[in-house]
C-alpha positions in Angstrom: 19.2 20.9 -2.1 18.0 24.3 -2.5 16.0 26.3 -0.3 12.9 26.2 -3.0 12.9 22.4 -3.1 13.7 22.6 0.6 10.6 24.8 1.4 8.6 22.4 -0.7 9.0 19.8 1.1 8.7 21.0 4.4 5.0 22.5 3.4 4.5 18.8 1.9 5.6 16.8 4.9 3.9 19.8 7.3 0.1 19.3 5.8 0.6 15.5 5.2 1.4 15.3 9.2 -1.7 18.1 9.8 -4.1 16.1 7.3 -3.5 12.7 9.4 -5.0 13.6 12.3 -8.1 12.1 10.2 -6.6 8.9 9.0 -5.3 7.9 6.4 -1.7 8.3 5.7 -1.8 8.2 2.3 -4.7 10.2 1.3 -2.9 12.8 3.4 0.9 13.0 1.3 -1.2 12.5 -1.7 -3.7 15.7 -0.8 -0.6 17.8 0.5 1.5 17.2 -2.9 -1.8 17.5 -4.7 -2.1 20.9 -3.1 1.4 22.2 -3.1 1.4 21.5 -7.1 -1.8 22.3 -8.5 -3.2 18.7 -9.2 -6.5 18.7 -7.8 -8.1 15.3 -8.5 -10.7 14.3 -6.7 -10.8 10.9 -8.1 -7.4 10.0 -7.4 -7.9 11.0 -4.1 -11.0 9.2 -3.1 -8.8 5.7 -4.4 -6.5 6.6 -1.8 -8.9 5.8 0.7 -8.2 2.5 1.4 -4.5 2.3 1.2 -4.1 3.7 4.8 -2.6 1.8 7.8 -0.6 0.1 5.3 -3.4 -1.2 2.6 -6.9 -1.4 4.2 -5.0 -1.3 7.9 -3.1 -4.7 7.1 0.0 -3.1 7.6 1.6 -4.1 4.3 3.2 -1.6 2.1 3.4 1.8 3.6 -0.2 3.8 2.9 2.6 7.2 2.6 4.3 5.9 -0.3 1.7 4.6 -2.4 -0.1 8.0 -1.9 3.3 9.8 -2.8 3.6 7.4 -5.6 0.0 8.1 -6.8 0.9 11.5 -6.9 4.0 11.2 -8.8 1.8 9.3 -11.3 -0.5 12.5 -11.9 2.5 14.0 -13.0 3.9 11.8 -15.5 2.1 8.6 -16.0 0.5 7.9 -19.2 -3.3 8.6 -20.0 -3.3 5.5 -22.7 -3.3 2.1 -22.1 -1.3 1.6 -25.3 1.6 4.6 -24.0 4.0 1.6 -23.2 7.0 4.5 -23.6 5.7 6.6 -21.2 5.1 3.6 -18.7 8.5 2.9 -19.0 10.1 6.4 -18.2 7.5 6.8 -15.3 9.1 3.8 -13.6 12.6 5.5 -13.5 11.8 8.0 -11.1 9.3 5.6 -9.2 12.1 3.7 -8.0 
């Protein structure tokens, strides 16, 4: 891997590991990749709230991965309902 996408994710998993001192796992990966990249969204972020401790504290799927997840989907997930082709090439990379 090199050193750039190596840096990256070292600043990524550094401030996700800062930001969790204040709970919530995945509000913290998806403000750290928010930051790193430019993609600011306070909206996004405030959803994240309750998937920490593994959805509402339940300890099902993993808080970290549905914030890195929600992150990947600012990136490239549709912005229309009806964009069924770009729902279907964001779920390459999701897996």
């Amino acid at each position: 891997m090199p050193t750039n996408e190596e840096e990256i994710i070292q600043n990524v998993r550094r401030k996700a590991h800062e930001y969790d001192k204040f709970s919530g796992c995945s509000q913290s990966v998806l403000l750290s990749i928010q930051e790193e990249f430019g993609l600011e969204n306070l909206a996004a972020f405030k959803s994240a709230t309750v998937f920490g401790g593994g959805v509402g504290r339940s300890g099902e799927t993993c808080g970290a991965l549905i914030g890195a997840l929600m992150a990947l989907g600012l990136v490239i997930g549709r912005e229309k309902m009806e964009d069924t082709e770009v729902y279907r090439k964001a779920m390459q990379p999701a897996r």
